[in-house]
C-alpha positions in Angstrom: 110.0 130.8 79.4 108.4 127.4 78.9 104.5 127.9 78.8 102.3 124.6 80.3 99.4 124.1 78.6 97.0 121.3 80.2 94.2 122.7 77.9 91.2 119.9 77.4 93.0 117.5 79.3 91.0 115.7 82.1 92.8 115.1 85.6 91.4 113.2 88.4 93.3 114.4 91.4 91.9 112.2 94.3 91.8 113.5 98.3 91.2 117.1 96.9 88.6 118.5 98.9 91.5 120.3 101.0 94.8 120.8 101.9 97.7 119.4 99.2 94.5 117.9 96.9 92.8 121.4 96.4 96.3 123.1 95.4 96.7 120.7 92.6 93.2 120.6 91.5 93.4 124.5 91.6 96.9 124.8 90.0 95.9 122.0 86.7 92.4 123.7 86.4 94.7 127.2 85.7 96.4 125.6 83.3 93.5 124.2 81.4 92.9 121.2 82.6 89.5 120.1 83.7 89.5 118.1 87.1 87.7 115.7 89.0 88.0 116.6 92.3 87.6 113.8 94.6 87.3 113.5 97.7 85.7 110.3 100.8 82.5 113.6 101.4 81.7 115.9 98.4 80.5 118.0 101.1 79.0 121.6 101.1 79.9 124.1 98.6 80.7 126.6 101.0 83.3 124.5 103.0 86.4 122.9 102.9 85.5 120.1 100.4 85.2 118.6 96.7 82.4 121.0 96.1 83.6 123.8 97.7 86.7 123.2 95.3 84.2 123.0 92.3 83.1 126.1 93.1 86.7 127.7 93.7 87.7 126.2 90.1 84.1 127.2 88.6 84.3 130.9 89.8 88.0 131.4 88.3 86.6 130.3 85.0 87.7 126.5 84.7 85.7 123.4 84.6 85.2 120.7 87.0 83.5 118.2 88.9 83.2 117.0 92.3 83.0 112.8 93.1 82.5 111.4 96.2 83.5 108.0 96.5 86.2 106.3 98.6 89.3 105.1 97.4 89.9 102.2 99.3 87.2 100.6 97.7 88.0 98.7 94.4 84.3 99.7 93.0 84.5 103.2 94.6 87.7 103.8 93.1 86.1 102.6 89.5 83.4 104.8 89.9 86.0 108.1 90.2 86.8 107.2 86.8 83.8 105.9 85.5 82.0 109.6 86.6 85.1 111.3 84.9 84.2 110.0 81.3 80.6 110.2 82.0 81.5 113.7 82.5 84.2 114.8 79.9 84.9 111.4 77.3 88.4 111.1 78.6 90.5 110.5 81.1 94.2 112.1 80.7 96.1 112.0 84.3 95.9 110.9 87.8 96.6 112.6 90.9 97.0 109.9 93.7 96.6 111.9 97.0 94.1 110.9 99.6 95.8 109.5 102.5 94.9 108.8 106.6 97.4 108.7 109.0 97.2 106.4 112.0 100.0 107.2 114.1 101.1 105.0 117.0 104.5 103.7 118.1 105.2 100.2 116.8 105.0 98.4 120.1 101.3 99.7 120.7 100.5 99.6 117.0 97.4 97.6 116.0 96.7 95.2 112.7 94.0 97.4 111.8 96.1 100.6 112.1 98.0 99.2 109.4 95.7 97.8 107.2 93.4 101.1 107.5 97.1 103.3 106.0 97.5 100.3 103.7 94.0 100.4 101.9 94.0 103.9 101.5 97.3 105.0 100.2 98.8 101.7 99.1 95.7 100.3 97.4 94.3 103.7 97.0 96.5 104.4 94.2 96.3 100.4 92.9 92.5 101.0 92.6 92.4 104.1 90.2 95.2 103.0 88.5 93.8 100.0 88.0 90.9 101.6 86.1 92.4 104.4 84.5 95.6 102.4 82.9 93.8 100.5 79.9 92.1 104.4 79.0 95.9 105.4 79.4 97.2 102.7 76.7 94.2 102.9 74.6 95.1 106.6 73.9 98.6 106.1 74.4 99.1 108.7 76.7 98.9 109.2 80.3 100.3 111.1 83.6 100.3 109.2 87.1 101.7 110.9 90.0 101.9 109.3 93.0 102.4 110.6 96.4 104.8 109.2 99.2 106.2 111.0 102.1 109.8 111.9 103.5 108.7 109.5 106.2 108.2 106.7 103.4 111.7 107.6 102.4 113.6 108.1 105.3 111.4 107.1 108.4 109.5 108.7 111.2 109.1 107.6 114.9 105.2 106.2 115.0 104.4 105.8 111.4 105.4 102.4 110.7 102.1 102.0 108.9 102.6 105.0 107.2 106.0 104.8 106.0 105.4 101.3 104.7 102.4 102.5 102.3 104.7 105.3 101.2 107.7 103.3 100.4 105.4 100.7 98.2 104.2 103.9 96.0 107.4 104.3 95.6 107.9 100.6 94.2 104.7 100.7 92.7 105.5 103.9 90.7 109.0 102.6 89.6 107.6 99.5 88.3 104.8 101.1 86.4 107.1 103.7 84.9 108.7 100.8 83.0 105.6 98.9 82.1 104.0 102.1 80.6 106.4 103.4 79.1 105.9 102.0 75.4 102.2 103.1 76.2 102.8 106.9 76.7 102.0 106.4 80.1 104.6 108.9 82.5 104.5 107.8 86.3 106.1 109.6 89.0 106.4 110.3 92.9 106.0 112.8 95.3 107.3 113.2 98.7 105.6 116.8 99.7 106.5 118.4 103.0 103.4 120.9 103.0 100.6 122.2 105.9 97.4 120.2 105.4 95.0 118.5 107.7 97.0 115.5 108.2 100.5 117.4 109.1 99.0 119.9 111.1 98.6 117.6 114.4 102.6 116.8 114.2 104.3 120.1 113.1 104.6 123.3 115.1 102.9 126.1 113.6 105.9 128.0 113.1 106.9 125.4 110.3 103.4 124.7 109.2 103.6 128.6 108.1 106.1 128.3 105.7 105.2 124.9 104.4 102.6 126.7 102.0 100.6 123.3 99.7 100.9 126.2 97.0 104.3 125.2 96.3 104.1 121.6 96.0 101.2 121.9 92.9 103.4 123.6 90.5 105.7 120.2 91.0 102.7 117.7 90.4 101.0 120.1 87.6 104.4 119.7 85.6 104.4 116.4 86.1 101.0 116.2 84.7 101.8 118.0 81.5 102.7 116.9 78.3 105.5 118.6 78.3 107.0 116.6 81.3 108.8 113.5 79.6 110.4 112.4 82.9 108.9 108.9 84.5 110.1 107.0 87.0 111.0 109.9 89.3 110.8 110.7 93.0 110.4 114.1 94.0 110.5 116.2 97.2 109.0 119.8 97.4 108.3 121.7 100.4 108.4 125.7 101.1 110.0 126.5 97.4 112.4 123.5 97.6 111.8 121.2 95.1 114.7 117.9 94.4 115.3 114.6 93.5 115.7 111.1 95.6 117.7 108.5 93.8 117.9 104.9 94.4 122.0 104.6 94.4 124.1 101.1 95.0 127.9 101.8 96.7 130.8 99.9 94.8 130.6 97.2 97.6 133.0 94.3 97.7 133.8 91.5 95.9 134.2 88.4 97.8 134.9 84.7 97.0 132.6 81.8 97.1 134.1 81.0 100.8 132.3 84.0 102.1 132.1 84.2 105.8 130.6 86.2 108.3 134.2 87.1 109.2 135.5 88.5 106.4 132.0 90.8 106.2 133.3 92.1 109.5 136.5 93.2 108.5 135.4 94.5 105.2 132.2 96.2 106.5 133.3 99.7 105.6 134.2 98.7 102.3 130.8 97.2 102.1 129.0 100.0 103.3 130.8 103.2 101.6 128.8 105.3 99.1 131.3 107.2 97.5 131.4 106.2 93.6 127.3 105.1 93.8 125.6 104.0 90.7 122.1 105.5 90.2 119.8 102.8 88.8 117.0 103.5 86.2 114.5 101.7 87.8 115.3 98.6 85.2 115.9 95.7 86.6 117.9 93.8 83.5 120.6 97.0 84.0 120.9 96.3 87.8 121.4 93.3 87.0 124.0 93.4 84.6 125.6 95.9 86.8 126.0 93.0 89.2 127.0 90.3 87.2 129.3 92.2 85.4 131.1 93.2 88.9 131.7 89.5 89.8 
């Protein structure tokens, strides 16, 4: 059996004072790795918070350090990483996991609603990777996972906000993944279905039971890993089910350059069947040859 070893490598796992963000934190610190644990309040040591995660990591032998600081702040987010190689001299992966939910059907929903999701998951994520990426390609090695939603991928009634942030992560990670990767630099995304303080207000308890975070860490601690040479990926992991969501394009139909409405209408089936879907590697030269070389 493969054995991870995360050994002197520095993580900052962001959004980890509870929930999801205190599983990882826990699961890379027993396997080496010594964590930042951030979180908007460090908090007390003796509650759910970034110190109170400290002190879990501490106690079971690891090392670690707690940052408060908001990610939705461009200097905020700096200082995360700043603190990290104040700390330890390096900075080795990123976690990107804080997240707010501001749920609201879309006829009610407000500007600020969306902005508020936006900052924090969506620029969240551009902030510290911002400031960790030239460490990354200095060293030439680096581990960026990002973390989007089912309803990012799929939808969810009342999280328009929410499921717009997620999707971008998903663009965002895709994108980096190719610019990174002559650096070293290994980004990939998340989708975790898993009981925290943020899904706890919209799932019964009956499912929040056997949606334990536990089992989403092992995913992202992988994917934190040297060992883990995949980039570009999204992931889903929930209650011991762990897969992966491809971005696929149908065979379609080619039509001439007289296209009409029309003939869309009586070739929509055509246009709109799956079976015999391409996957795409996230490059955008091979899609488009794909294309060109279909017409």
């Amino acid at each position: 059996m493969t054995s991870l070893d995360l050994q002197d490598r520095v993580v900052i796992v962001t959004g980890a004072g509870g929930g999801l963000g205190r599983s990882h934190a826990l699961s890379l610190a027993q396997r080496g790795a010594r964590v930042v644990v951030n979180d908007l309040a460090a908090g007390d040591a003796d509650g759910p918070s970034a110190a109170g995660v400290v002190k879990e990591i501490e106690s079971g032998g690891g090392s670690a350090i707690a940052v408060e600081a908001s990610v939705a702040e461009r200097a905020s987010a700096a200082s995360v990483v700043e603190q990290a190689l104040d700390a330890f001299g390096q900075v080795d992966g990123l976690v990107n996991n804080a997240g707010i939910l501001r749920d609201r059907s879309f006829a009610k929903m407000t500007e600020q609603e969306v902005r508020e999701v936006l900052e924090v998951h969506l620029m969240g994520a551009f902030h510290l990777t911002s400031a960790v990426w030239p460490h990354f390609k200095e060293q030439g090695f680096g581990r960026i996972v990002n973390t989007t939603s089912p309803a990012g991928l799929f939808g969810n009634f009342g999280q328009a906000n929410y499921a717009a942030a997620k999707m971008g992560l998903v663009g965002l990670t895709r994108t980096l993944a190719i610019e990174g990767a002559r650096a070293g630099i290994n980004v990939n995304v998340v989708a975790p279905l898993a009981a925290s303080r943020m899904t706890e207000a919209i799932l019964p308890p009956e499912a929040l039971a056997k949606l334990d975070p536990d089992l989403v860490a092992p995913l992202v601690t992988y994917l934190c890993s040297p060992a883990c040479t995949h980039t570009g990926g999204v992931f889903t992991a929930g209650g011991g089910f762990v897969g992966r969501v491809a971005v696929t394009q149908g065979p379609g139909v080619v039509f001439d350059r007289d296209l009409t409405p029309e003939d869309l209408a009586d070739k929509w089936d055509e246009v709109v069947r799956m079976d015999g879907a391409v996957e795409f590697d996230g490059g955008a030269a091979a899609q488009g040859d794909w294309v060109l070389g279909r017409i």
